[in-house]
C-alpha positions in Angstrom: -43.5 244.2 -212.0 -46.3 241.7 -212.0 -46.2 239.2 -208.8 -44.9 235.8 -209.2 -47.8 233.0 -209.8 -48.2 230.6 -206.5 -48.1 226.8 -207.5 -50.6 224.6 -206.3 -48.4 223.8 -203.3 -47.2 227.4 -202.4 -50.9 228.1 -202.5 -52.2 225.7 -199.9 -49.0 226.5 -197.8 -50.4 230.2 -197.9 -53.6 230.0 -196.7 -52.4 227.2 -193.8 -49.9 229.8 -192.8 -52.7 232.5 -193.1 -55.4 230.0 -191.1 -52.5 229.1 -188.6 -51.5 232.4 -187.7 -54.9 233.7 -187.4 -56.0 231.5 -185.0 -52.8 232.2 -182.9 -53.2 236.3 -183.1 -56.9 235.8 -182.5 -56.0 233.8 -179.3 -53.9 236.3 -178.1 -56.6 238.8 -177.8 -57.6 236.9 -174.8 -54.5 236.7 -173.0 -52.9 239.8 -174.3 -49.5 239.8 -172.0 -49.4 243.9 -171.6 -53.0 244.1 -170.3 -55.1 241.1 -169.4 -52.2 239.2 -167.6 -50.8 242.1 -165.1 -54.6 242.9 -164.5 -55.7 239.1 -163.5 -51.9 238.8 -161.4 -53.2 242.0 -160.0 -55.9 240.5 -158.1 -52.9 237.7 -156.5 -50.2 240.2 -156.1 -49.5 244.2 -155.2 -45.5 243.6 -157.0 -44.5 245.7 -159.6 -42.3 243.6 -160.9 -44.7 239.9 -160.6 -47.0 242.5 -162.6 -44.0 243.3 -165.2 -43.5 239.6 -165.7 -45.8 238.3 -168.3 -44.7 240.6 -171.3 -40.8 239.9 -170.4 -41.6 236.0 -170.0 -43.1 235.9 -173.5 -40.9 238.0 -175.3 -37.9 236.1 -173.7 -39.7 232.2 -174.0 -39.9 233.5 -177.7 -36.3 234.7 -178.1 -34.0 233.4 -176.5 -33.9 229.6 -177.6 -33.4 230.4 -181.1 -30.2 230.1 -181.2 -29.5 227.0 -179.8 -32.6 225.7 -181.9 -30.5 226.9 -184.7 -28.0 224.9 -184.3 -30.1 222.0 -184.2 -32.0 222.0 -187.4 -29.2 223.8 -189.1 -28.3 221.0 -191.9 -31.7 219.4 -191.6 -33.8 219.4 -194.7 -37.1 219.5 -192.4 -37.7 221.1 -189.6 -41.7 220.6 -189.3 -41.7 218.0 -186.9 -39.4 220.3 -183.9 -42.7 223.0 -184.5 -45.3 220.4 -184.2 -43.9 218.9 -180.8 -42.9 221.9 -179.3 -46.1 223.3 -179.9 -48.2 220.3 -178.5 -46.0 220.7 -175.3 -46.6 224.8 -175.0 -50.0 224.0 -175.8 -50.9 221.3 -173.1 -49.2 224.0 -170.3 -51.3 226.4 -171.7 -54.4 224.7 -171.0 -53.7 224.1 -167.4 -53.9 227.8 -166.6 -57.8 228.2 -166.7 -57.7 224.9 -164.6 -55.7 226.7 -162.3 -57.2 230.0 -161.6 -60.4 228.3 -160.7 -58.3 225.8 -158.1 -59.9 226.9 -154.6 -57.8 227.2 -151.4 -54.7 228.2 -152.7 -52.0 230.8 -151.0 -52.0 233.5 -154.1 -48.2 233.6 -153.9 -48.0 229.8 -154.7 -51.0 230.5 -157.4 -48.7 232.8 -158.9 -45.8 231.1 -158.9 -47.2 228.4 -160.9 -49.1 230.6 -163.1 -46.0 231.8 -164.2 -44.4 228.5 -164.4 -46.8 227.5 -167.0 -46.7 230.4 -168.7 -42.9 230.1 -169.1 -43.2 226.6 -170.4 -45.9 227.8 -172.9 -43.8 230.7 -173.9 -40.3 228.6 -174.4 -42.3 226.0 -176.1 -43.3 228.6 -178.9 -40.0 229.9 -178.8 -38.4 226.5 -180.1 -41.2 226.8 -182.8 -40.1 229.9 -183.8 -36.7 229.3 -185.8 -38.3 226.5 -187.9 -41.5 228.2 -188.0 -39.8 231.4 -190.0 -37.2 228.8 -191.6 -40.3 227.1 -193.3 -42.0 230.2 -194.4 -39.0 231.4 -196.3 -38.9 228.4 -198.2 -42.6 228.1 -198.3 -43.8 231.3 -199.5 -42.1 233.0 -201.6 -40.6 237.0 -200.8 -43.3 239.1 -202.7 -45.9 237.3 -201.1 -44.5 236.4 -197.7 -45.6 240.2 -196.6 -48.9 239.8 -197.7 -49.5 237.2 -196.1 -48.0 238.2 -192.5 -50.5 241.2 -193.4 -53.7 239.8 -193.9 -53.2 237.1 -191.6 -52.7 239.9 -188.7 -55.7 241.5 -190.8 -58.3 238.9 -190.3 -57.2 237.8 -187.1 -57.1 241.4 -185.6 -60.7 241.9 -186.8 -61.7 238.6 -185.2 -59.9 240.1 -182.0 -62.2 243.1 -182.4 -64.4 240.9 -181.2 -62.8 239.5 -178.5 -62.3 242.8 -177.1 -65.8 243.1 -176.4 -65.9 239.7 -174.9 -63.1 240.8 -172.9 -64.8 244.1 -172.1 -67.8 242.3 -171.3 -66.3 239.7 -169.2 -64.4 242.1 -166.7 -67.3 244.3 -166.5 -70.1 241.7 -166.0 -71.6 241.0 -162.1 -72.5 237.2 -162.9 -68.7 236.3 -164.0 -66.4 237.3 -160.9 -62.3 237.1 -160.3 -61.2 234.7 -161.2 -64.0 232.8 -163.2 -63.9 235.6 -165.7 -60.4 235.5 -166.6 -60.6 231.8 -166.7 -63.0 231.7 -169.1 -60.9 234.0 -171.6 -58.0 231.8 -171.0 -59.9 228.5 -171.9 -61.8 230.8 -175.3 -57.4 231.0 -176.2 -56.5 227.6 -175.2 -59.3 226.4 -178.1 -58.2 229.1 -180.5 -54.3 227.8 -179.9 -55.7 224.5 -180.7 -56.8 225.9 -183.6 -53.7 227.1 -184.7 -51.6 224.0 -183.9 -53.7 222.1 -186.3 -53.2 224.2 -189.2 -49.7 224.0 -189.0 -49.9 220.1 -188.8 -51.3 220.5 -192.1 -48.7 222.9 -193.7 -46.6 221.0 -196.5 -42.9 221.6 -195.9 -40.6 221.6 -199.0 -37.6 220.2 -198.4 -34.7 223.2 -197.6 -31.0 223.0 -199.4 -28.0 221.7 -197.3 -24.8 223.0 -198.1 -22.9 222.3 -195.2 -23.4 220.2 -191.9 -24.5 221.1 -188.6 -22.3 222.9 -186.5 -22.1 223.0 -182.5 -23.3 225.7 -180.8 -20.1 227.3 -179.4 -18.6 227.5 -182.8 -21.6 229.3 -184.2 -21.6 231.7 -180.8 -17.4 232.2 -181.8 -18.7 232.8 -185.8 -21.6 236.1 -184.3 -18.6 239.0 -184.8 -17.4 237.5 -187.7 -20.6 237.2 -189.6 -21.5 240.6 -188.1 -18.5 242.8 -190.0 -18.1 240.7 -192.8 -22.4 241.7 -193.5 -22.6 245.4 -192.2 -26.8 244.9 -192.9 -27.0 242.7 -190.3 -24.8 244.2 -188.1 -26.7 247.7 -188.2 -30.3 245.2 -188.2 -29.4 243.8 -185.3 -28.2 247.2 -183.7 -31.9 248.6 -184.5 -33.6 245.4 -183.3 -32.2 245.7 -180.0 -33.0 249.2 -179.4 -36.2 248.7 -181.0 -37.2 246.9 -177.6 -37.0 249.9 -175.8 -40.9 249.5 -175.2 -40.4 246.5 -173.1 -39.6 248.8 -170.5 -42.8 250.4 -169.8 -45.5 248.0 -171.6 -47.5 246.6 -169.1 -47.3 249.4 -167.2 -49.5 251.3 -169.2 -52.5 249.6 -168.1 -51.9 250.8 -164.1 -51.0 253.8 -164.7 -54.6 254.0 -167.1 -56.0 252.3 -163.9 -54.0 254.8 -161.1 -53.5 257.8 -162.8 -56.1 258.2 -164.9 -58.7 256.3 -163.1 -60.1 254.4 -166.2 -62.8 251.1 -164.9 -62.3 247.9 -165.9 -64.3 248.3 -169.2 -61.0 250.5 -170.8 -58.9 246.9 -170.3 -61.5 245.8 -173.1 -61.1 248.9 -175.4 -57.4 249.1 -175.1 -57.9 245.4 -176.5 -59.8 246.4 -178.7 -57.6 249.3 -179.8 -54.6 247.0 -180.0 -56.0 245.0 -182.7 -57.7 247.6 -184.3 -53.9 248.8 -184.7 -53.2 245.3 -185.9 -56.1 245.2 -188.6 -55.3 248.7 -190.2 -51.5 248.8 -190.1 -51.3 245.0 -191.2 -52.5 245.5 -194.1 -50.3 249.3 -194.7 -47.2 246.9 -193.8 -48.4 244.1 -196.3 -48.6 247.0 -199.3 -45.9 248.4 -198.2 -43.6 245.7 -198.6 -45.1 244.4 -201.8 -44.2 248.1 -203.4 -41.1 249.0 -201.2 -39.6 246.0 -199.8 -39.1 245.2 -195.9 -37.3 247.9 -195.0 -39.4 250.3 -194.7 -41.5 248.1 -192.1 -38.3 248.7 -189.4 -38.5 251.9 -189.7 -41.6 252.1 -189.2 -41.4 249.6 -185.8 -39.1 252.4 -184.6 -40.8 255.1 -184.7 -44.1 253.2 -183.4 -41.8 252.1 -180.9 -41.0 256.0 -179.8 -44.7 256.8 -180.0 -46.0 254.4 -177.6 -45.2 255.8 -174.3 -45.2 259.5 -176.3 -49.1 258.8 -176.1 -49.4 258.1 -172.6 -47.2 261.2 -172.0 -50.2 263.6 -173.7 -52.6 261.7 -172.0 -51.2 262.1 -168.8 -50.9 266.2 -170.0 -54.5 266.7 -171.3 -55.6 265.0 -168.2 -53.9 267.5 -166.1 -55.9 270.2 -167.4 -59.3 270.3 -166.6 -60.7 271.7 -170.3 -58.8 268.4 -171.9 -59.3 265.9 -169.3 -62.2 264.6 -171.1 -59.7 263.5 -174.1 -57.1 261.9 -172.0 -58.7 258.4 -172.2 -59.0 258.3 -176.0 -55.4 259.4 -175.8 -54.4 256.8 -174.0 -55.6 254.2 -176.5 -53.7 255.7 -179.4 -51.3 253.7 -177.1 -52.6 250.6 -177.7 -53.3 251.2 -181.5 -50.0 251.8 -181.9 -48.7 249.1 -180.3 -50.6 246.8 -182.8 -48.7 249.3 -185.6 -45.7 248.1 -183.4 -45.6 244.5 -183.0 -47.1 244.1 -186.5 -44.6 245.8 -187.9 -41.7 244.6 -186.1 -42.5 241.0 -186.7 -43.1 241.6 -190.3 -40.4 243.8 -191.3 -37.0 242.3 -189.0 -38.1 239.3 -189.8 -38.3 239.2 -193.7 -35.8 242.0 -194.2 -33.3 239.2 -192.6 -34.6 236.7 -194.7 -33.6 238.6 -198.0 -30.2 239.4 -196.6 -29.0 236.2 -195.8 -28.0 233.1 -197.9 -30.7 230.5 -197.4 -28.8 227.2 -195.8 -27.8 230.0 -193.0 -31.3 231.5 -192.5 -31.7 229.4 -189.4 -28.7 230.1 -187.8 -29.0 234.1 -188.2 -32.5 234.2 -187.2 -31.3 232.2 -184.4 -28.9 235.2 -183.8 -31.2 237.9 -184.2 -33.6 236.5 -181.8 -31.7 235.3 -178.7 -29.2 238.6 -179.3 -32.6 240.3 -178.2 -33.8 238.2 -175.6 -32.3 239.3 -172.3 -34.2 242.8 -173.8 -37.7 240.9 -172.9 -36.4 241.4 -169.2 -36.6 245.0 -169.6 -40.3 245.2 -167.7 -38.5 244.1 -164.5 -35.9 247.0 -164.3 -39.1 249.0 -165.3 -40.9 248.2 -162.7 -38.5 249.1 -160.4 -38.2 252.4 -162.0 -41.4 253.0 -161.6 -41.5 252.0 -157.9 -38.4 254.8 -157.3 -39.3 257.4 -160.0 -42.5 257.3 -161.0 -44.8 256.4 -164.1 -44.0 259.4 -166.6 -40.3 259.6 -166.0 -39.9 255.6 -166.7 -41.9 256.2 -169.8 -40.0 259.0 -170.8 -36.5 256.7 -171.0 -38.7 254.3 -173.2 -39.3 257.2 -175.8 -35.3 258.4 -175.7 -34.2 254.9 -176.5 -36.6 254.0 -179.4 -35.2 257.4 -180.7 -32.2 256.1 -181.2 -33.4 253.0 -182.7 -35.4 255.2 -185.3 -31.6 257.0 -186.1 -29.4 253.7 -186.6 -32.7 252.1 -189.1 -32.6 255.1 -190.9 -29.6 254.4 -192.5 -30.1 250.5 -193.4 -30.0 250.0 -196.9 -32.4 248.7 -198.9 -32.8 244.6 -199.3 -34.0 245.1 -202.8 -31.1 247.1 -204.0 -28.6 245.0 -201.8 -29.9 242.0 -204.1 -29.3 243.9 -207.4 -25.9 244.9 -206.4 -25.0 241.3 -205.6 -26.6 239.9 -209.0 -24.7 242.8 -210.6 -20.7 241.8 -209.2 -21.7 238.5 -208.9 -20.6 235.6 -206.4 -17.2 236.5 -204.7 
């Protein structure tokens, strides 16, 4: 089947998506939660759990106001204006932080305290953006080409982020730029970028979206989750595999100490396990955007799965080859088939959950089951503080061995979702009701 023309409008919606999402992925290259966050905190605080904090703070900023933003632009025809504002506001925080880390004469407990505290409101911010932000792209884009475009935009922007691997490499490494004004200087590099990225999606043209029923409150559509759950079994077995697809959360930025502790890598590996990250991100963006163009999106949550159990399985051979004196010399290149597969994992997650729920659902409701989806997995982002009390009482390997056993089970209940391309025939073949 040949793809579907773009018109003019879907056409300059596509690249400002492409532009606008670039510039964000890029950014986060130089603030990269599982790595470059723990490591600066790690110059303020010895904590496990202060260390755990900044992949648990973004992942739960991001999902868990979706459903209550929902419920607000459920019934609304537009929703740009809620990701423009919210963004501004994440955006401004976001910019105080370099400010911060060079502000002299500080206690480093308060330093971290408000480090955090802007990095919530940064995080929450984008989380309000993200409902209307995947809203808009459904009705934007349309489904053959919305993978493609979550492809190459991960594409460009993780080849962009090659490059600020090195700078990141560089930076840690180098004599002239010292804690903090090193890290301060990558977080200002991704404040600009983030600027960026809020300005292409000023410029994004929203078509208007269908209303078929008015707004609802947000206790009813908390009442109408188990309903909507049986009476769509895809979604009910999607959202089982999305929740145990965040086993990783456990043990993510942990793998940087135990590189650090264990297997005594120099601040240059931060850099390359960057660097391998987006290399993940460049390759396996574009195998997800084929993919879904030839075999739908439901191959791409599979595939989050299993990345998902390979993640810590990497750090486990690592941590065996280095044990052994004739394969210790492969244990760090080991240990960054981690990080490559974590860009496999987040690209894939994002792209595949994400647009197999789109093609599941009717359209007016979009906002309110991606609202769902989301905040169901929220409270999962606070899985790094539990793992870094696991670490503290049983070590490293065993804590990343629990993160392996539950994406297992992820990879067993996506392994039977059906199809969303044959779901779609089978509805156009009984028809409505």
């Amino acid at each position: 089947m040949r793809d579907e023309r773009l018109t003019p409008e879907q056409n300059w919606n596509y690249w400002a998506y492409t532009a606008e999402g670039t510039f964000f992925i890029a950014s986060s290259a130089f603030w990269e939660p599982g790595t470059i966050i723990p490591s600066y905190l790690s110059g303020l605080t010895s904590s496990p759990v202060l260390l755990g904090l900044g992949p648990a703070i973004k992942n739960a900023g991001w999902l868990m106001p979706q459903l209550l933003v929902a419920g607000m632009i459920e019934g609304r025809p537009h929703s740009k204006q809620v990701v423009v504002v919210a963004a501004a506001i994440g955006r401004l925080a976001f910019i105080l932080m370099p400010v911060l880390m060079l502000a002299g004469g500080m206690d480093p407990g308060v330093k971290v305290a408000l480090f955090l505290a802007l990095y919530t409101i940064f995080s929450f911010a984008e989380g309000v953006t993200g409902v209307p932000w995947t809203e808009m792209l459904g009705r934007a884009i349309p489904a053959r080409w919305r993978g493609r475009l979550q492809g190459n935009m991960q594409s460009i922007a993780g080849l962009t982020s090659l490059a600020a691997g090195i700078v990141v490499r560089t930076l840690l490494a180098n004599q002239t730029y010292r804690y903090p004004t090193n890290y301060a200087i990558l977080f200002a590099i991704g404040g600009i970028l983030l600027l960026g990225s809020g300005t292409m999606m000023v410029l994004v043209r929203e078509p208007a979206g269908r209303v078929t029923r008015p707004r609802v409150r947000l206790i009813d559509n908390l009442r109408s989750i188990p309903g909507r759950v049986r009476a769509n079994p895809a979604f009910g077995r999607l959202l089982a595999a999305r929740l145990l697809a965040a086993s990783p959360s456990l043990v993510l930025p942990y793998f940087v100490l135990y590189g650090q502790q264990a297997l005594g890598l120099g601040p240059v590996w931060i850099g390359n396990s960057v660097m391998a990250q987006m290399l993940g991100t460049v390759v396996f963006g574009q195998i997800w955007g084929r993919t879904s163009v030839r075999h739908g999106y439901q191959p791409l949550v599979k595939a989050a799965c299993a990345a998902g159990f390979l993640i810590p399985a990497w750090t486990i051979v690592a941590a065996a080859a280095n044990a052994l004196s004739a394969t210790r010399f492969l244990a760090p290149f080991l240990f960054l088939l981690t990080y490559l597969t974590v860009g496999a994992y987040y690209s894939s997650l994002w792209v595949g959950f994400t647009n197999y729920l789109l093609e599941i659902v009717p359209e007016p409701e979009r906002p309110l089951y991606i609202g769902i989806l989301s905040t169901a997995a929220g409270p999962m982002a606070f899985l790094s503080a539990p793992g870094g009390l696991l670490v503290s009482l049983i070590g490293f390997l065993p804590t990343f061995l629990l993160a392996s056993v539950g994406s297992l089970v992820a990879v067993a209940v996506a392994a039977k979702l059906p199809s969303e391309r044959t779901l779609a025939r089978l509805a156009m073949e009984t028809g409505p009701g």
